[in-house]
SEDOLO-948874 format. One line per 3 residues: number of its first residue (from 0); their letters; for each residue x, y, z of C-alpha. Coordinates in steps of 0.02 Angstrom, whole numbers. Layout:
NUM) a) X:Y:Z ~ ...
END
This chain:
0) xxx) 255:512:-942 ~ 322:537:-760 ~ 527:543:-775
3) xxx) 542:417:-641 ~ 421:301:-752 ~ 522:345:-914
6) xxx) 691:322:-840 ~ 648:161:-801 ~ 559:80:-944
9) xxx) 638:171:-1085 ~ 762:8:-1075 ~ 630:-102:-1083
12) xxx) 551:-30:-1222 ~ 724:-22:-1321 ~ 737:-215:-1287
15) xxx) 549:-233:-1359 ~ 603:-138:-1518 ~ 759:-226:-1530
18) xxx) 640:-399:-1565 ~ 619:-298:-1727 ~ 779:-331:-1806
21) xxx) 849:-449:-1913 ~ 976:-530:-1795 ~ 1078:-547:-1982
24) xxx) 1098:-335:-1972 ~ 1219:-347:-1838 ~ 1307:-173:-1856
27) xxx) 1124:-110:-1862 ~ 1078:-193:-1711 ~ 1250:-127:-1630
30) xxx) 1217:37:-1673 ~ 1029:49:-1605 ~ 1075:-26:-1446
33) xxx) 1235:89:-1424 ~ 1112:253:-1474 ~ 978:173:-1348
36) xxx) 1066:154:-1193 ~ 1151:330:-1231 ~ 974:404:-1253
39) xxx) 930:310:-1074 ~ 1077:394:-977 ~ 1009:568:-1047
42) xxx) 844:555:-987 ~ 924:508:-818 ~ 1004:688:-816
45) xxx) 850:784:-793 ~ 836:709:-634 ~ 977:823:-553
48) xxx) 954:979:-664 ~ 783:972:-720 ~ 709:1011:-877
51) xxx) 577:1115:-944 ~ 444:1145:-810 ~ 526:984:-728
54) xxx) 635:1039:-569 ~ 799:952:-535 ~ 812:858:-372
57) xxx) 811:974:-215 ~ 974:879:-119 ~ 916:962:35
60) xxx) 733:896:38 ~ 745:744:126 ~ 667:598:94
63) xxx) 572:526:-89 ~ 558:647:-224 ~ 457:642:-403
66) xxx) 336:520:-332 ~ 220:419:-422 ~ 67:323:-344
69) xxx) -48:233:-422 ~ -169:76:-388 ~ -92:-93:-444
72) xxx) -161:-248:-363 ~ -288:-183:-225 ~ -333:-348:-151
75) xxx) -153:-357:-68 ~ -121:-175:-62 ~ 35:-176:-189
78) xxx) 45:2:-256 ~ 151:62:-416 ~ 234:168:-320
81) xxx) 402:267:-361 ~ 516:400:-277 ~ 698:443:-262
84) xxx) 808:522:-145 ~ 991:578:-129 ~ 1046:372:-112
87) xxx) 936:316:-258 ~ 995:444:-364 ~ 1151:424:-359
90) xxx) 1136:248:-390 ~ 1023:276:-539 ~ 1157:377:-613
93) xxx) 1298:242:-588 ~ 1164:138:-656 ~ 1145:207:-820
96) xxx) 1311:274:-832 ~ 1391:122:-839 ~ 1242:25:-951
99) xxx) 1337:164:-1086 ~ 1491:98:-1023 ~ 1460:-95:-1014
102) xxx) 1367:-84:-1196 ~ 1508:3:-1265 ~ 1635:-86:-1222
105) xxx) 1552:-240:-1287 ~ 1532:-176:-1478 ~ 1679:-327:-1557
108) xxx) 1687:-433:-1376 ~ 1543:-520:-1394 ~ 1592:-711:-1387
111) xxx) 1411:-796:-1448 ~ 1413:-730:-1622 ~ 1253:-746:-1696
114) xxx) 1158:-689:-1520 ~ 1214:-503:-1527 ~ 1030:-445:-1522
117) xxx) 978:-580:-1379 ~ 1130:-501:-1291 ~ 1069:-333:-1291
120) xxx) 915:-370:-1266 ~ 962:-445:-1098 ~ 1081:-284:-1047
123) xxx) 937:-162:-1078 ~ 801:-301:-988 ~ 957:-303:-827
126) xxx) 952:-98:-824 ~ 758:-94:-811 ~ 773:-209:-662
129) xxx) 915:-131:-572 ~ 829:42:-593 ~ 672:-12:-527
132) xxx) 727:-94:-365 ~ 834:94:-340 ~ 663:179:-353
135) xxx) 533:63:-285 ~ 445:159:-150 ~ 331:-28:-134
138) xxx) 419:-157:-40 ~ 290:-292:-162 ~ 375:-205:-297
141) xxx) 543:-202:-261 ~ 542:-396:-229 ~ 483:-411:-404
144) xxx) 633:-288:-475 ~ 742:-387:-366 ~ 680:-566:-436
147) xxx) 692:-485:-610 ~ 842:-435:-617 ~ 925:-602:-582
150) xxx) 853:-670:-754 ~ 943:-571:-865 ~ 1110:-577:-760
153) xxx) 1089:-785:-776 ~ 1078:-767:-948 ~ 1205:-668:-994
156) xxx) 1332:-755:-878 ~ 1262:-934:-943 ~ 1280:-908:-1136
159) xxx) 1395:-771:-1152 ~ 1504:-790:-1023 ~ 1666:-916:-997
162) xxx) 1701:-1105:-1026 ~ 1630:-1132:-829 ~ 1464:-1013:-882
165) xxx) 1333:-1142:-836 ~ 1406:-1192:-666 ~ 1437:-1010:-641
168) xxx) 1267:-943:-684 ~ 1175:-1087:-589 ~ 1270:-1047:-438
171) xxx) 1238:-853:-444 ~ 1071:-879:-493 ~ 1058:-1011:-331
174) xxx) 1131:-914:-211 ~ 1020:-756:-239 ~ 861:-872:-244
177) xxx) 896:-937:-71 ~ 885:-757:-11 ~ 753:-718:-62
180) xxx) 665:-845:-26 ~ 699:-766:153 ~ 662:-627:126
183) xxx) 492:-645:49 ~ 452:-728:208 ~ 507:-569:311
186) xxx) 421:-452:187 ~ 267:-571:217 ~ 283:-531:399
189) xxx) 300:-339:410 ~ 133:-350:290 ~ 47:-441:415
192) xxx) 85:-353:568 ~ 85:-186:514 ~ -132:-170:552
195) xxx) -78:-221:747 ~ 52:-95:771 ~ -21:54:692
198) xxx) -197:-1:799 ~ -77:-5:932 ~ 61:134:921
201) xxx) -21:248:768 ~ 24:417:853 ~ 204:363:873
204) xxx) 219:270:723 ~ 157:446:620 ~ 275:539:741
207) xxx) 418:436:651 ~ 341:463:480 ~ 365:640:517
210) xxx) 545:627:569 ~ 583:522:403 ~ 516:662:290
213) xxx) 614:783:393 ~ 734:892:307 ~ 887:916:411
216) xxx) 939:873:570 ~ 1089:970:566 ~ 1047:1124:450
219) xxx) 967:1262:532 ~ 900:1338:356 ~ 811:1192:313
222) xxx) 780:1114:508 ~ 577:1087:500 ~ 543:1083:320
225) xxx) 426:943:302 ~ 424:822:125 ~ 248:837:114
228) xxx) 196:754:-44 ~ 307:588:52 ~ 223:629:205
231) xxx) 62:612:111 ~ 98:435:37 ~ 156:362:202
234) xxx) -9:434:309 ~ -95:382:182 ~ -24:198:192
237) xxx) -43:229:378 ~ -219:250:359 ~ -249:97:265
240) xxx) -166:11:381 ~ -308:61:523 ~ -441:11:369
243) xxx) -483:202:338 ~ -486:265:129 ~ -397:392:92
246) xxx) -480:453:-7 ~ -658:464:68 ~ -599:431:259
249) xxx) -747:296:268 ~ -701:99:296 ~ -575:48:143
252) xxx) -688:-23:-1 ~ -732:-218:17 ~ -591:-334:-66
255) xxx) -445:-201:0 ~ -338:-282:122 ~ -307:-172:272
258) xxx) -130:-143:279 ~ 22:-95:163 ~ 192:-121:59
261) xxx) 232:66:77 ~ 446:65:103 ~ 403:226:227
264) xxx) 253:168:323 ~ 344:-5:353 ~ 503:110:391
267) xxx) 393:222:519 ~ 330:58:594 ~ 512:-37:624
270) xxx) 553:70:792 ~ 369:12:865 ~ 396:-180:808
273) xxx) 482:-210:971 ~ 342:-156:1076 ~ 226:-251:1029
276) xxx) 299:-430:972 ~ 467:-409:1064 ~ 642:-397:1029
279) xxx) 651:-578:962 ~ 545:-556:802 ~ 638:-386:760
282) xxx) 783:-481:751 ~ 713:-631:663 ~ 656:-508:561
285) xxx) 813:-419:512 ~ 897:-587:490 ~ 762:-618:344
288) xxx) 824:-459:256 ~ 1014:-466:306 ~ 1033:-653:242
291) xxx) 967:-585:86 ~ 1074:-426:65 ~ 1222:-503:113
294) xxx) 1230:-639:-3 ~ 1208:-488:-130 ~ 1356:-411:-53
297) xxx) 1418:-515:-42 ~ 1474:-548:137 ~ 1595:-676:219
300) xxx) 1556:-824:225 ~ 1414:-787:72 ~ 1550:-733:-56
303) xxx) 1586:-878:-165 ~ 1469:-858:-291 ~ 1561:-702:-324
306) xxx) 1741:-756:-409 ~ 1647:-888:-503 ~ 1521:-777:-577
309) xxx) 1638:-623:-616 ~ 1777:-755:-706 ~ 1627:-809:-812
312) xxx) 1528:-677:-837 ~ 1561:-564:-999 ~ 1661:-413:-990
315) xxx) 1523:-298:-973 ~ 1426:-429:-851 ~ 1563:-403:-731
318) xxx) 1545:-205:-757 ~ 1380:-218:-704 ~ 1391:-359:-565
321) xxx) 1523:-253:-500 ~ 1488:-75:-516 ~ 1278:-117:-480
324) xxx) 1232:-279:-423 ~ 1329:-281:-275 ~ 1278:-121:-239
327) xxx) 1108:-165:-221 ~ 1142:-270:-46 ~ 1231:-128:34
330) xxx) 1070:-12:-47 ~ 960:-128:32 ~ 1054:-135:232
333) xxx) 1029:62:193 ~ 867:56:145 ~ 792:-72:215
336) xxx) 885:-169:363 ~ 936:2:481 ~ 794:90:472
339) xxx) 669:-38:491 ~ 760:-139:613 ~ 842:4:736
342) xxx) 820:-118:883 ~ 918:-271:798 ~ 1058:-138:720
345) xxx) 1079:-64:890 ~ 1072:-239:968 ~ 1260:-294:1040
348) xxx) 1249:-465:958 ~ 1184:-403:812 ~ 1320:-269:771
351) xxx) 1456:-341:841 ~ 1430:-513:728 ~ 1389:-408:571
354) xxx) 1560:-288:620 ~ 1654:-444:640 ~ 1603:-516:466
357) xxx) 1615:-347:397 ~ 1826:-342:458 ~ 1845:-515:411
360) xxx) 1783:-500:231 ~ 1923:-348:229 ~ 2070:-445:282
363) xxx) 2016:-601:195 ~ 1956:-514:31 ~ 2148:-443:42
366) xxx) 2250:-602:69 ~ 2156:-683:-79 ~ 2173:-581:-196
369) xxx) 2368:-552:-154 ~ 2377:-754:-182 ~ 2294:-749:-361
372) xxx) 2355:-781:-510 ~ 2247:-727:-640 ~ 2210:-542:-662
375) xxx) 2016:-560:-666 ~ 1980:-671:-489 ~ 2116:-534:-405
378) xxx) 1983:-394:-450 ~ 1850:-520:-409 ~ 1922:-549:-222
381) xxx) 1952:-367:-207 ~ 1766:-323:-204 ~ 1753:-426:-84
384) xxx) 1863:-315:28 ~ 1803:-156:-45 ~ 1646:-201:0
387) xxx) 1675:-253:190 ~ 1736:-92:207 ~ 1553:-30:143
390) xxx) 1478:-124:286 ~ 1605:-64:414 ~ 1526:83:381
393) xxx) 1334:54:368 ~ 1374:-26:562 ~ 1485:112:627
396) xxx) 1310:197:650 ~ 1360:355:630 ~ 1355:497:476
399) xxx) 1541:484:455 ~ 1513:290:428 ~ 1359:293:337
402) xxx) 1414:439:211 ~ 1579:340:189 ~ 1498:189:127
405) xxx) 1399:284:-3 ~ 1512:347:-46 ~ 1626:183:-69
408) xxx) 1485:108:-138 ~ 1498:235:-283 ~ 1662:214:-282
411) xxx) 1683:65:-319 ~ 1563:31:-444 ~ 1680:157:-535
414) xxx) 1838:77:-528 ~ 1820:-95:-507 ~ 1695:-88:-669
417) xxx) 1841:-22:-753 ~ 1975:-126:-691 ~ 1848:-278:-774
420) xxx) 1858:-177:-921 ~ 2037:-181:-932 ~ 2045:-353:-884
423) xxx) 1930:-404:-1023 ~ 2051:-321:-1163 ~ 2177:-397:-1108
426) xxx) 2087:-556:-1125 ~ 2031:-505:-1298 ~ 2207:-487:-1357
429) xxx) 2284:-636:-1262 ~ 2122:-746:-1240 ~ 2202:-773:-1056
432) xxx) 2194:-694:-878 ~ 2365:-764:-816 ~ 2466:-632:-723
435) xxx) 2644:-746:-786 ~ 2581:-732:-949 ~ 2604:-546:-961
438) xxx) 2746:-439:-910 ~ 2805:-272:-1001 ~ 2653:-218:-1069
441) xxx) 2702:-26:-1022 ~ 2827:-29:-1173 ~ 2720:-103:-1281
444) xxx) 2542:-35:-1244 ~ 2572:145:-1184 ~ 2379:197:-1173
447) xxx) 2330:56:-1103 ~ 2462:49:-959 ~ 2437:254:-913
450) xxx) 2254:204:-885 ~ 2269:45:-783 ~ 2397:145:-686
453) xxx) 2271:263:-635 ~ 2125:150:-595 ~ 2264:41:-498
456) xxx) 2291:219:-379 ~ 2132:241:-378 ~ 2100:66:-320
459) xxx) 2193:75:-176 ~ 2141:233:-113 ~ 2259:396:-167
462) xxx) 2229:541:-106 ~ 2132:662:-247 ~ 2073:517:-306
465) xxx) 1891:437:-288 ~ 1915:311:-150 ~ 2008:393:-15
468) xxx) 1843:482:19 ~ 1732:316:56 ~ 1889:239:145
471) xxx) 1940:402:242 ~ 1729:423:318 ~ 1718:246:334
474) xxx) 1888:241:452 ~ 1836:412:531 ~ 1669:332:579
477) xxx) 1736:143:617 ~ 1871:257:750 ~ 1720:346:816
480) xxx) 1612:192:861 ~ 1759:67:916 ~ 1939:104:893
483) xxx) 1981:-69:854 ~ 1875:-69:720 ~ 1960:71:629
486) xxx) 2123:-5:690 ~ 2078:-200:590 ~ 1985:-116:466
489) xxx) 2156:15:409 ~ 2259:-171:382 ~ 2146:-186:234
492) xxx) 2196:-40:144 ~ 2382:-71:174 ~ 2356:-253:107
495) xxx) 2243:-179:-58 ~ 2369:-66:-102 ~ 2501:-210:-106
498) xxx) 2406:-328:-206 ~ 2359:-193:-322 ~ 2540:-120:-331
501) xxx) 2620:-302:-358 ~ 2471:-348:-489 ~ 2533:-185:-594
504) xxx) 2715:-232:-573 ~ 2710:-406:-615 ~ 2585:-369:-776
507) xxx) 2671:-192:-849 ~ 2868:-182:-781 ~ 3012:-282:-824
510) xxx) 3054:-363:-1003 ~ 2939:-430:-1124 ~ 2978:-588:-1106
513) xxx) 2821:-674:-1183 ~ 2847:-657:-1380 ~ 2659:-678:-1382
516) xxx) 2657:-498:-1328 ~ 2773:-390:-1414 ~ 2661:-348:-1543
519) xxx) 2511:-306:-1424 ~ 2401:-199:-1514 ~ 2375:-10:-1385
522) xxx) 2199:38:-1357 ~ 2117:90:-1519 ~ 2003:271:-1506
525) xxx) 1832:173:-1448 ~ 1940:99:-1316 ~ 2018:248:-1269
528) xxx) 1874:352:-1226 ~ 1756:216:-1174 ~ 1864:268:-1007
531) xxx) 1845:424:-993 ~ 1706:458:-910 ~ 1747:345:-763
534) xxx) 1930:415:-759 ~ 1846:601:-769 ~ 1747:536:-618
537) xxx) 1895:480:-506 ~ 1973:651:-530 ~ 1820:728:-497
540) xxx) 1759:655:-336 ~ 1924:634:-257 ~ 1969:806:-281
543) xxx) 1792:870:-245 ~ 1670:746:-166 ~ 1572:861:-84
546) xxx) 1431:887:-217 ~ 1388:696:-192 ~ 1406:706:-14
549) xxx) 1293:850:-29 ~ 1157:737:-114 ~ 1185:582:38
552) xxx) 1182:707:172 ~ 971:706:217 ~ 967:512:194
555) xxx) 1117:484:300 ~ 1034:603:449 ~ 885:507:448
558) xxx) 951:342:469 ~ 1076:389:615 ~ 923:481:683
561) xxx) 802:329:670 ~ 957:197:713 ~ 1040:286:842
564) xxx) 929:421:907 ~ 1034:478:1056 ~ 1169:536:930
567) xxx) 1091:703:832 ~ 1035:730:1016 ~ 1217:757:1095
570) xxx) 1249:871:954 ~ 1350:746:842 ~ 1507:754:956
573) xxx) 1459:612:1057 ~ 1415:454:999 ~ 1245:379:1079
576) xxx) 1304:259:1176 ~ 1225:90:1135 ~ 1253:-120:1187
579) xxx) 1430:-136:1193 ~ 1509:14:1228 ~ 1387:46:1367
582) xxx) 1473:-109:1426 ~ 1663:-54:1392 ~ 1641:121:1460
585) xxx) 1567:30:1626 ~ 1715:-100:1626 ~ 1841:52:1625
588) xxx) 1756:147:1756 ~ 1754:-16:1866 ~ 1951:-36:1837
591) xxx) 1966:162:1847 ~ 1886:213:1993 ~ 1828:394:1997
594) xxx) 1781:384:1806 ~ 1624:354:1726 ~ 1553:337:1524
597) xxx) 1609:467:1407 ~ 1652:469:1220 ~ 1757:369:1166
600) x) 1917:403:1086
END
């Protein structure tokens, strides 16, 4: 079987196997699902170093790699079609790194007893669907992986999560619906008017397929190396676009429609939409996509789903809402909304308002979570913030930005999954979140204190830790595109590292106080090293980021290149100039006579 294939069904077949059991065996059950998801993160491996007479991803081939394409449901031209690069697999990584994680650390914390085997059932089912929507190369079957993976999520919020799990899983599930909803209607769209571009534009819009399966823009060793097995897929999508097989280069067969999912050909059309139907529907279209990722996000004002569903949720429900879920809105602005939409990214009101929300989720996602009382909904707010910064970013339109928030979005998904984790055993020993209700845990629970300690630092950004990368390229490239950006954005990260500094001081110094928790029991040895991997992981990348910056590069080139085409053009020390800082730099030179538009500073 193709790796991409078994990487993403071996989950699904461990949940089929897992109907097997006697749901009495419950240690049996326990252990299978613990070897299972284990077994899943191995066969993700091969992926970066290869195996056998498999070769490990090349991270400076641009564009899809270890494609698969094969007919699926001709008569609307859905393909099963799969292919990863440097973005998706790093996100397939996180993704099964942290199923081991979340499964792990649910082995005595599951609350439904009885429903151990439904319950992993459903994680394996959730790790299926978030893998697939990372390596769709079909936009038809993404929207299914997307829809899919909502299911399991509902479920395991609604009957394992907290006394509020109904309301909480209703309104998640809710939420997400409405989006898509949206965005089904946009993907709708792009499938219908991708026949009148291509008849229209099909030596431009192949010119752009070219560009996207480009190596480097920057790297003079690999500057012209073509992706030609991704080139292939997307002329051939091209091609039934025009009505043309393939395969014989006759008239497509009757009963195949004449035009195409494909994520690239749709990509290679977005810069050509505007020519043809106008501005207006690019942007329509963009909102149809945005409205959807950003409640994923989520964004401000689309966030409250979040604390409600991460307060519910399971312990290892939040690990995975947090460290993937969320991720999967930001994936798809990357993916999706940039690329295909240059015109409406570049657009003044466009950027500015998505900026604005972007700075306003920071500072707000801040202030709340300094105001909370209960450990759990402080984390919960912080993504919030953690994540504006990942949009500040994606907007800055520029590689510093971009390659910042990858790399936050990593970043996150590392610590915040396991600040839930430490969140839920405290829960599990005092069966509350209440910061009051704690105070002088260091004395009592050592481990436990050293560890939260470091994901606290880590948190709020440290240097030679994990997330002063992401913040540090997201400032640099939020400076580079607007200075007050970087100035709003850098109150944030003053603001995180007080509420993070005051949660640890109000939960772990002082006197025990509480007799409830002088006897706290430390971390036992599962405990213990159910952490380190992600604490190995904040050493690693803040200390050396560069061989996941190395993986991001090609993506990030091509969607500055394809968003903001003037930039690789000036030789990366100028911005391009687009919408509103046309507009400032002309303002200045009116009050400033004798000067005209140049970088800003």
């Amino acid at each position: 079987m193709p790796i991409l294939s078994l990487v993403l069904w071996l989950p699904t077949l461990g949940a089929i196997l897992l109907l097997l059991f006697n749901r009495e065996k419950k240690d049996s059950i326990r252990w299978f699902a613990n070897i299972w998801i284990f077994l899943c993160f191995l066969v993700s491996i091969p992926l970066i170093t290869g195996f056998g007479s498999l070769r490990g991803y090349d991270r400076g081939l641009a564009g899809l790699q270890f494609i698969e394409d094969h007919e699926w449901i001709p008569i609307i031209g859905a393909r099963y079609q799969l292919g990863i690069d440097g973005l998706s697999l790093v996100l397939v990584l996180l993704t099964t790194l942290l199923g081991v994680v979340s499964v792990v650390c649910s082995w005595s914390y599951i609350r439904e007893k009885g429903r151990e085997k439904e319950y992993y059932i459903m994680m394996l089912l959730l790790q299926s669907g978030m893998i697939g929507a990372f390596v769709s190369a079909d936009l038809f079957l993404f929207f299914i992986f997307w829809e899919v993976m909502l299911v399991p999520m509902y479920f395991l919020i609604g009957i394992w999560g907290g006394k509020n799990r109904l309301y909480s899983a209703i309104k998640f599930f809710l939420y997400t619906l409405v989006g898509s909803v949206v965005m089904l209607l946009a993907v709708l769209k792009l499938f219908f008017i991708f026949p009148e571009v291509v008849k229209s534009h099909r030596p431009e819009v192949e010119a752009t397929a070219r560009q996207l399966a480009a190596s480097s823009l920057t790297d003079a060793q690999r500057m012209g190396q073509v992706n030609q097995p991704m080139l292939a897929m997307i002329d051939n999508a091209i091609m039934r676009g025009a009505g043309i097989d393939p395969d014989t280069r006759g008239p497509l067969p009757t009963g195949y429609v004449h035009s195409t999912f494909n994520i690239g050909a749709l990509t290679a059309m977005g810069p050509h939409i505007k020519e043809v139907f106008g501005l207006s529907l690019v942007i329509y279209l963009f909102i149809g996509f945005a409205l959807s990722f950003a409640i994923k996000v989520p964004m401000f004002p689309f966030h409250t789903w979040l604390p409600d569903a991460h307060y519910d949720a399971p312990t290892a429900g939040s690990v995975i809402l947090a460290g993937v879920l969320l991720k999967m809105g930001t994936y798809g602005f990357m993916r999706f909304s940039l690329p295909m939409f240059p015109d409406a990214a570049n657009d003044p009101r466009v950027r500015q308002m998505m900026v604005a929300l972007a700075i306003i989720g920071i500072i707000y996602g801040a202030l709340v979570a300094m105001a909370q009382k209960d450990v759990k909904k402080l984390v919960a707010y912080s993504s919030v913030s953690h994540l504006g910064f990942v949009m500040l970013g994606l907007f800055a339109l520029n590689p510093s930005g971009i390659s910042g928030a990858v790399m936050q979005m990593i970043n996150h998904g590392i610590s915040t999954g396991a600040l839930f984790m430490l969140a839920g055993i405290l829960y599990e020993r005092r069966h509350t979140y209440e910061i009051a209700e704690f105070g002088g845990l260091a004395s009592v629970m050592p481990k436990f204190s050293t560890i939260f300690l470091v994901v606290t630092l880590s948190s709020l950004g440290l240097p030679l830790m994990n997330n002063f990368i992401g913040e540090f390229l997201t400032l640099r490239g939020a400076f580079e595109a607007r200075m007050r950006w970087g100035a709003l954005a850098t109150v944030g990260i003053i603001l995180g590292a007080v509420y993070m500094l005051w949660l640890y001081q109000r939960v772990f110094f002082g006197q025990v106080t509480n007799p409830a928790n002088q006897s706290l029991p430390d971390l036992n040895a599962r405990e213990f090293w159910q952490f380190a991997p992600l604490i190995f992981l904040i050493f690693w990348i803040g200390v050396y980021p560069n061989p996941v910056l190395s993986y991001i590069k090609p993506q990030t080139e091509i969607v500055v290149a394809q968003v903001n085409p003037g930039y690789f053009k000036s030789g990366g020390t100028e911005q391009a100039q687009t919408g509103d800082q046309k507009k400032d730099q002309q303002e200045a030179a009116a009050v400033v006579p004798g000067t005209g538009p140049g970088p800003e500073r």
